[in-house]
Wavefront OBJ file of the C-alpha trace (Angstrom):
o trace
v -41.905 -7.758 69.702
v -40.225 -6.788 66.377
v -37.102 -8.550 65.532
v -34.497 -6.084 63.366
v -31.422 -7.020 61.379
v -29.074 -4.502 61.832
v -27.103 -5.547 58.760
v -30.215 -4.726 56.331
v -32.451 -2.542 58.628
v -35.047 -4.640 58.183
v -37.882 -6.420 60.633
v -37.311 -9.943 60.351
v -39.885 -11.480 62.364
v -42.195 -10.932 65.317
v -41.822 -12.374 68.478
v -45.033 -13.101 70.509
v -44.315 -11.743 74.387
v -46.475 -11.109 77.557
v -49.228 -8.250 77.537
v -47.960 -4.242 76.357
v -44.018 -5.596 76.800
v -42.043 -2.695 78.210
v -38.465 -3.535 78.108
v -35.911 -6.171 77.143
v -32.235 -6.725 78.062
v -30.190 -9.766 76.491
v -27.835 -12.219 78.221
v -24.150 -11.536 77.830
v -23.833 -14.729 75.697
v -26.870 -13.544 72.946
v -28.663 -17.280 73.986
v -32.147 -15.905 75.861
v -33.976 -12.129 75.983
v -35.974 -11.407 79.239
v -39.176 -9.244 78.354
v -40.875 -7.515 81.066
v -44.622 -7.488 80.251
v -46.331 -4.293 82.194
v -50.008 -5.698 81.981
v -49.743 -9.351 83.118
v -46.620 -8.251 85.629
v -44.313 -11.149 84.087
v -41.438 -11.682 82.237
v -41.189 -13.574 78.971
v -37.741 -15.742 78.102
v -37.012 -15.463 74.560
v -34.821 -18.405 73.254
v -32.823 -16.588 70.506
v -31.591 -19.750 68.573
v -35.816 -20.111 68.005
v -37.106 -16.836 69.018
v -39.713 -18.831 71.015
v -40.958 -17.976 74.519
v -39.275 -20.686 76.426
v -40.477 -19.479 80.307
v -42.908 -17.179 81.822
v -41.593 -15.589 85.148
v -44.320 -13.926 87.550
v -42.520 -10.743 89.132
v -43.843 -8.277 91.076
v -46.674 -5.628 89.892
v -46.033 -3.540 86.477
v -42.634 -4.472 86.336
v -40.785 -1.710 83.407
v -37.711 -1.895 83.573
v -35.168 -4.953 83.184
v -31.005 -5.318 83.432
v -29.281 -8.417 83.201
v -26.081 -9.165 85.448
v -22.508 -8.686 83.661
v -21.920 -12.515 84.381
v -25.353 -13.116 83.048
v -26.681 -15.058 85.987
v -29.366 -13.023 87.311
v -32.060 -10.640 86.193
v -33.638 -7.855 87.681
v -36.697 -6.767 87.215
v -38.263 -2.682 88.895
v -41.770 -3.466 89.442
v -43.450 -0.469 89.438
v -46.714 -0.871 91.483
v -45.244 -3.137 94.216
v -42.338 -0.797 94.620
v -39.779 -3.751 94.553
v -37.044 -5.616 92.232
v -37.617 -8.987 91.351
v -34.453 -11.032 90.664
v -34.314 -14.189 88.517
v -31.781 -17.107 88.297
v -31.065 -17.042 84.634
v -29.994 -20.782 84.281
v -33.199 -21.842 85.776
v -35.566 -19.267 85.040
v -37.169 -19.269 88.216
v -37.848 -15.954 91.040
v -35.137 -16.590 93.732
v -35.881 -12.925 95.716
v -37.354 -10.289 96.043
v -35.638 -6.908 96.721
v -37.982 -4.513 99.030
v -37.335 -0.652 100.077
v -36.701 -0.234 96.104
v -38.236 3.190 96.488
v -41.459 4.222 95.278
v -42.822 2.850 91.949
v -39.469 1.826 90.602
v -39.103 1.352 86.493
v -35.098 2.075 85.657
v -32.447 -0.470 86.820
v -28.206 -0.339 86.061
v -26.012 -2.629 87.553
v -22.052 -2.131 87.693
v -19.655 -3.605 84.934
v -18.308 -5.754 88.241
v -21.659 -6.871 89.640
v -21.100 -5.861 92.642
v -24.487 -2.973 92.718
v -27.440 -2.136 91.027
v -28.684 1.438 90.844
v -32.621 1.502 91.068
v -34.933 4.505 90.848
v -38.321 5.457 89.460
v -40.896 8.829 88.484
v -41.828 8.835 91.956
v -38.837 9.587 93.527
v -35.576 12.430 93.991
v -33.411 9.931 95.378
v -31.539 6.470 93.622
v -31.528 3.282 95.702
v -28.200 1.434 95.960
v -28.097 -2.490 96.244
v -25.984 -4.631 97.091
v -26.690 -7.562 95.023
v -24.248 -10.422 97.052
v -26.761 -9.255 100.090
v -29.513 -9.045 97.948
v -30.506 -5.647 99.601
v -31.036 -1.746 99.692
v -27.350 -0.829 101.530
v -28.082 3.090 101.110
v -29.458 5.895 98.990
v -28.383 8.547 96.636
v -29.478 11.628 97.580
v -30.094 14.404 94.034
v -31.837 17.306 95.978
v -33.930 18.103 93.550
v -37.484 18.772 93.335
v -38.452 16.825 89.863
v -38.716 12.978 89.902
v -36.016 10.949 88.092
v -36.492 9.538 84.857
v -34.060 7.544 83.280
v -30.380 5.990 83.958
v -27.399 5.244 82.381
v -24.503 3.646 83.544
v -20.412 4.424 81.948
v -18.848 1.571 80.954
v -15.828 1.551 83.005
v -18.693 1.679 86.184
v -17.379 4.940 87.570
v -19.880 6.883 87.388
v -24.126 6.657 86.689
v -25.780 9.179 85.074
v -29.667 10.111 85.859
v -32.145 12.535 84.616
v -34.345 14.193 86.353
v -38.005 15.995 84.933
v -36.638 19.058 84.253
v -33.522 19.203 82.118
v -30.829 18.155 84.274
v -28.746 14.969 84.516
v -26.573 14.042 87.735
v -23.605 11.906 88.035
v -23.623 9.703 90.154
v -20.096 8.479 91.969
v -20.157 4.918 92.375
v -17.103 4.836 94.689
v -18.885 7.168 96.978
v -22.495 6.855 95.933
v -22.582 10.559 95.623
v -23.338 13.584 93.265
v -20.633 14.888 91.789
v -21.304 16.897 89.282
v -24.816 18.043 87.745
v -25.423 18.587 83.614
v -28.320 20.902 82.002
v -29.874 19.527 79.147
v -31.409 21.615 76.474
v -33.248 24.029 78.818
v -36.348 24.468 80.146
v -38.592 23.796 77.278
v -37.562 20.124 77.605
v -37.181 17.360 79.717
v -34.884 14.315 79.075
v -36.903 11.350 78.850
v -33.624 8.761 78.339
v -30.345 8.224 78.695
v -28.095 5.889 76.941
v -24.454 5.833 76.994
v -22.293 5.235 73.800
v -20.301 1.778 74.000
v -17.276 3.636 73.637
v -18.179 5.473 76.998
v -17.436 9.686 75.377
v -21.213 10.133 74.597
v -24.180 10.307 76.579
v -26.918 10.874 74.878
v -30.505 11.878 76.125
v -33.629 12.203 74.623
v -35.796 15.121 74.741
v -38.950 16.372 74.311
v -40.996 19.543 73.993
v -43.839 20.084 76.524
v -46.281 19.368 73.339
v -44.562 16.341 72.885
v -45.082 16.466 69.288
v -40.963 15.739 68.049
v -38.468 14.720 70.051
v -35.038 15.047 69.740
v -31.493 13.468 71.302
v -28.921 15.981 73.298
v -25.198 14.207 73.217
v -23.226 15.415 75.872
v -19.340 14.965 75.728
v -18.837 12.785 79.084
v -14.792 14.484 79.326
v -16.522 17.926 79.984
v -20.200 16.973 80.460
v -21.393 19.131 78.297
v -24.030 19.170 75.367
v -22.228 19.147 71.805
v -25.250 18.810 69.657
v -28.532 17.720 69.158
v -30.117 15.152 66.731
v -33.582 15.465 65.579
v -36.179 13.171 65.406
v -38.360 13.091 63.080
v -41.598 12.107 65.602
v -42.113 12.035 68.857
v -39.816 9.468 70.805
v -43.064 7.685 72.866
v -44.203 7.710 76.646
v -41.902 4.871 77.063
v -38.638 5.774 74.667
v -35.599 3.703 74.030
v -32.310 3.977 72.344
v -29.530 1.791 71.892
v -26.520 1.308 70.327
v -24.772 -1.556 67.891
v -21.575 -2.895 69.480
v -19.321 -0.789 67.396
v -20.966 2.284 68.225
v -21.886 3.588 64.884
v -25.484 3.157 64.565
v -27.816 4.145 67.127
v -31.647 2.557 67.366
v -34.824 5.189 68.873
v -38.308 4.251 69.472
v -40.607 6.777 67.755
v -44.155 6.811 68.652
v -45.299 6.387 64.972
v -44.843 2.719 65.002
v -41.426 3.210 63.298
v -37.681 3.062 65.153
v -35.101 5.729 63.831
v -31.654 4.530 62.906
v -29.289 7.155 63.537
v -25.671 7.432 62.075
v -23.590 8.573 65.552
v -21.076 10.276 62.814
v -22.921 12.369 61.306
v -25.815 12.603 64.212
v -28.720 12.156 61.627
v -31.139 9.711 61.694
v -30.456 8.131 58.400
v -33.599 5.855 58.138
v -36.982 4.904 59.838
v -37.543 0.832 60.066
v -41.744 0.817 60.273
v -42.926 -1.973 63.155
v -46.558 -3.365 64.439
v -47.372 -1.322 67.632
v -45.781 1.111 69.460
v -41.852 0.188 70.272
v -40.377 0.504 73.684
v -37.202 -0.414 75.099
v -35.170 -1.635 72.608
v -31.861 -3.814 72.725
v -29.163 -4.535 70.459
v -27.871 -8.271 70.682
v -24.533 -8.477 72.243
v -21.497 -8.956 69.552
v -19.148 -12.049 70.822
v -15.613 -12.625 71.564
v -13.765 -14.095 68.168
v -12.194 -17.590 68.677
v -8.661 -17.364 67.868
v -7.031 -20.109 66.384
v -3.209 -20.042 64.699
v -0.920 -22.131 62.670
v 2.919 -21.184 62.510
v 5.038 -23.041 59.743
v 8.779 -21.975 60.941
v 11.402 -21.335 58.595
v 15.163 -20.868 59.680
v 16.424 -17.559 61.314
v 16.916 -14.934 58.304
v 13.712 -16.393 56.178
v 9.889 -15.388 56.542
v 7.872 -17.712 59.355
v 4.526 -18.016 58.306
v 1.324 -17.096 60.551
v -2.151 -18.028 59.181
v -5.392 -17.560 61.540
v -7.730 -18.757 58.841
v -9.395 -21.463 61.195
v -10.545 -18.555 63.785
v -13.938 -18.126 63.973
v -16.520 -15.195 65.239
v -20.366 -15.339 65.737
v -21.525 -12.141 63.963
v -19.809 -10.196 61.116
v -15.757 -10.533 60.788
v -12.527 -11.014 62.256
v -11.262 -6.969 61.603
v -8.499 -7.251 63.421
v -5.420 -9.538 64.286
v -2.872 -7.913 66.702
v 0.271 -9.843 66.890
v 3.100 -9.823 69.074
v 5.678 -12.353 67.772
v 7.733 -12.946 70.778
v 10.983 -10.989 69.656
v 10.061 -8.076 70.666
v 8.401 -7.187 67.576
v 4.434 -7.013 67.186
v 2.077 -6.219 63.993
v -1.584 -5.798 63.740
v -3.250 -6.909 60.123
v -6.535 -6.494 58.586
v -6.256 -9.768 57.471
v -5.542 -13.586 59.244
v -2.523 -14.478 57.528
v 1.311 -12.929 58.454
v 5.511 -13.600 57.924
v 7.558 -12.588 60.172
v 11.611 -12.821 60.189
v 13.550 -13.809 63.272
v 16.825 -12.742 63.251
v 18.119 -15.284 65.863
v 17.239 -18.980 66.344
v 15.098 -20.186 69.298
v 11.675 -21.314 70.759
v 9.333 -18.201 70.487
v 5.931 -17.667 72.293
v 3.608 -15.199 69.726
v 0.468 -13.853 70.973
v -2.628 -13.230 68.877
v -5.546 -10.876 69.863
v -8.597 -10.991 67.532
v -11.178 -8.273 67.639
v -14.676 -8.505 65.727
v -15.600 -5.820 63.058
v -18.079 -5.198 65.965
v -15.338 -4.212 68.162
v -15.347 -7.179 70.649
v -12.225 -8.482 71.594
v -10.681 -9.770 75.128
v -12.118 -7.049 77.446
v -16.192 -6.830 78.154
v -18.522 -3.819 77.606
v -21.363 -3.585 79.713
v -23.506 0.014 79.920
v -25.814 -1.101 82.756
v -28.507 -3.302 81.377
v -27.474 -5.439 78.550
v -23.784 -6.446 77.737
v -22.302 -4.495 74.031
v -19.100 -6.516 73.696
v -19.152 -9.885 75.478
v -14.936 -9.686 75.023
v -12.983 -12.429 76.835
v -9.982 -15.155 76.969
v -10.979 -17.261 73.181
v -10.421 -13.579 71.303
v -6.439 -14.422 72.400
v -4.301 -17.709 71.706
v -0.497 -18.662 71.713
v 1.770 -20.587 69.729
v 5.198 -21.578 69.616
v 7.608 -20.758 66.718
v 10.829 -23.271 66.860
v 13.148 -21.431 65.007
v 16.364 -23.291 63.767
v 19.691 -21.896 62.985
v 20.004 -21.089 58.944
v 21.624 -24.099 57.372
l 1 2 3 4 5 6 7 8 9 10 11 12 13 14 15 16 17 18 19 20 21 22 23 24 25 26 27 28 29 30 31 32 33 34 35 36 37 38 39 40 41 42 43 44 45 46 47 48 49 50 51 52 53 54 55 56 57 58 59 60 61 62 63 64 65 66 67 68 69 70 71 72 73 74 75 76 77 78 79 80 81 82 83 84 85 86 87 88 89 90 91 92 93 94 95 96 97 98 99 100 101 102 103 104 105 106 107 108 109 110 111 112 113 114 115 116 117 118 119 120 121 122 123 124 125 126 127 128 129 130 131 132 133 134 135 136 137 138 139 140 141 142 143 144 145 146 147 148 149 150 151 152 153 154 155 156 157 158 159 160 161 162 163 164 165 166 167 168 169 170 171 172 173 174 175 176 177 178 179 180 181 182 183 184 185 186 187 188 189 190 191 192 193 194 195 196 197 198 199 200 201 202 203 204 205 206 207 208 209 210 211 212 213 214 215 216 217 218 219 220 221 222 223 224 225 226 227 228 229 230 231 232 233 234 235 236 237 238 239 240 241 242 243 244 245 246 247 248 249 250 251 252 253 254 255 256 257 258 259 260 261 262 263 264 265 266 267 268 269 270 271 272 273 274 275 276 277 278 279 280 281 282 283 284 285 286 287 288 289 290 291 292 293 294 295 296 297 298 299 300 301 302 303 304 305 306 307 308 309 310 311 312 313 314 315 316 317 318 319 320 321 322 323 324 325 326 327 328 329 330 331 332 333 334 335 336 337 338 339 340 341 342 343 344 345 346 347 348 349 350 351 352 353 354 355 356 357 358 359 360 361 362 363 364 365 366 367 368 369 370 371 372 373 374 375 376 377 378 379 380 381 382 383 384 385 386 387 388 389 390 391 392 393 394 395 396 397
C-alpha cells in the first residue's frame, strides 16, 4: 500500500497489507488505518506513528469495502461473498458482530455524521440496506426501482442525504430522515456508467467517476448538490480501474483518483484538471486522505488600562499538520476580529473583567465542528480548536 505526501506529491513509503488490499478508511484521530484485504478476507491495522501492521482481523468472505464510525470506535467491514458486515471494536481490534441480511454480495458502506446508521449496498442488488448500528441490525431497506445494480455511495456531510449510483448513469438521493428517494440525477448519458462517488468536504460537489463502455479513459462528472445537476467534467488521463477511488484533502482543494496505470491523478478541484500523476507499485484502489486535526488553542492576555491596547498572543497553540490559518476572536465587549496571524491588541473602552473567546482553524480547514463524508473523517474539528481567557481591565490611572 503506497504511502503519499500530499505536501510534495510524492510516495513516501510502502506499507506491507493483507493479499490484493481493496480499501482503507482512517480513524478520526489519524492513529491506525483498517485495510480490507479481498483475497485472505481480513483486515490489516496500520499503526500510523510506524506504518506497521499492528493486528490482523478475520472478517467475513471478500470483504471490499470499509467505513470507520464518526466516534472512531467501530469498523465495518461489506464482505462480499458472505453477504454480511463485519464490525470491529477499534480499541481492541477484535470482531465483536456480525451484521446478516446485508443484501447480496455487499462491497460499499456509509455511515451517518451522528452514528446512528450505516447505509450498505453492493453490484448485486437495486435496493440499499439500512442499519441500525446501536441494534447492530438491518431495520429496513431503500427501495431505487431500478433495473441496474448499485455501484457506489456517498454520503453529504451534514448526513441528510446519501447519494448512490446505479450501472447505468443515474445517481439517487437517498433521504436519511425518511430512508427514501427523493430525487434521481443523470450522469453523463448512456455511453457511461458512474463507477464512484465521492462527495467534496465542503458538501456543494459530488463528484462521480465515469467510464466509457471500452473502458479505455475515464473521466469525473461534478454535479452541483444545490440543483443536482452536472457542471462539468474532468478528464482522466487513463482509465480509473475495476476498483476506482477518489478522495479529497481536508481543505478541499486537491482531489486524489486511482488510475489503472499504476499511477493516482491529483486533480486541482479549481480548475478541475488533473494537475499531476504520482506513479505507485501495483494497481491502486480505494484511497484515503489522513484526517487533518483540531488546532490546540492556547492564549496569553497582558491587560493594559481602559483607553490603551491589551495584548493577545496565541503563539503557544499548536496543530498536528500544516498551520494555524486562522484565529477568530471575540473579545468580550462586543467586539470580535479574525487574524491571519496568533498575535492581537485590542482597546477596551471601559474597565472590567472580560471573557475573550478564541477559535483556531487549521490551514486544512479543521476547526471546532467535525467533517465526516461516510467512511473516513476530513476534519476531526472539536472543543481544543477554542479556549478562553480573562482580560482584567483597570480604570486608566
Amino acid at each position: 500500500m503506497p504511502v503519499i505526501d500530499t505536501a510534495t506529491n510524492a510516495v513516501t513509503r510502502t506499507i506491507t497489507a493483507g493479499d490484493n488490499p481493496a480499501s482503507v478508511a482512517i480513524t478520526p484521530d489519524a492513529t491506525e488505518a483498517y485495510v480490507v484485504n479481498m483475497f485472505s478476507s481480513d483486515v490489516s491495522v496500520i499503526d500510523l506513528a510506524t506504518n506497521r501492521v499492528v493486528a490482523t482481523i478475520n472478517v467475513g468472505c471478500f470483504p471490499v469495502g470499509v467505513a470507520i464510525a464518526p466516534n472512531g470506535r467501530k469498523a465495518y467491514v461489506a464482505n462480499d461473498c458472505s453477504s454480511d458486515v463485519s464490525v470491529i471494536k477499534t480499541r481492541t481490534n477484535k470482531l465483536t458482530g456480525t451484521i446478516h441480511d446485508a443484501g447480496p454480495e455487499p462491497e460499499y458502506v456509509d455511515i451517518t455524521p451522528n452514528g446512528a446508521k450505516a447505509y450498505v449496498t453492493g453490484p448485486m442488488t437495486t435496493d440499499v440496506r439500512v442499519i441500525d448500528t446501536a441494534a447492530g441490525r438491518v431495520t429496513a431497506v431503500v427501495k431505487t426501482n431500478t433495473r441496474y445494480s448499485l455501484i457506489a455511495s456517498a454520503m453529504s456531510p451534514d448526513g441528510k442525504f446519501l447519494y448512490v449510483a446505479n450501472a447505468c448513469c443515474q445517481v439517487f438521493v437517498i433521504s436519511t430522515a425518511t430512508d427514501k428517494v427523493v430525487h434521481t440525477i443523470t450522469v453523463n448519458g448512456p455511453e457511461s456508467s458512474p463507477d464512484d462517488l465521492a462527495m467534496s468536504p465542503d458538501g456543494t460537489k459530488l463528484y462521480a467517476i465515469t467510464s466509457p463502455n471500452f473502458r479505455l479513459r475515464s473521466s469525473i462528472s461534478v454535479i452541483d448538490t444545490a440543483t443536482d445537476k452536472v457542471t462539468s467534467h474532468i478528464r482522466l488521463p487513463h482509465y480509473a480501474g475495476d476498483f476506482p477511488g477518489l478522495f479529497f484533502t481536508p481543505d478541499g482543494k486537491f482531489g486524489y483518483v486511482t488510475l489503472n496505470d499504476r499511477s493516482v491523478g491529483v486533480i486541482d478541484t479549481a480548475t478541475g484538471a488533473v494537475v499531476r500523476t504520482v506513479g505507485v507499485r501495483g494497481v491502486p484502489r480505494g484511497p484515503a486522505v489522513t484526517p487533518d486535526q483540531a488546532p490546540v488553542a492556547k492564549v496569553k492576555v497582558t491587560p493594559a488600562p481602559a483607553g490603551h491596547r491589551t495584548h493577545f498572543d496565541a503563539s503557544a497553540s499548536t496543530v498536528r499538520y500544516g498551520t494555524i490559518a486562522g484565529f477568530a476572536w471575540n473579545f468580550g465587549d462586543g467586539t470580535t476580529a479574525t487574524t491571519s496571524t496568533p498575535v492581537t491588541t485590542h482597546v477596551y473602552t471601559a474597565p472590567g473583567t472580560y471573557t475573550v473567546k478564541l477559535t483556531e482553524t487549521s490551514s486544512g480547514g479543521t476547526s471546532a465542528t467535525e467533517v465526516f463524508t461516510g467512511t473516513t473523517m476530513s476534519r476531526n474539528g472539536g472543543p481544543s480548536a477554542v479556549t478562553t481567557a480573562k482580560a482584567k481591565i483597570r480604570a486608566p490611572a
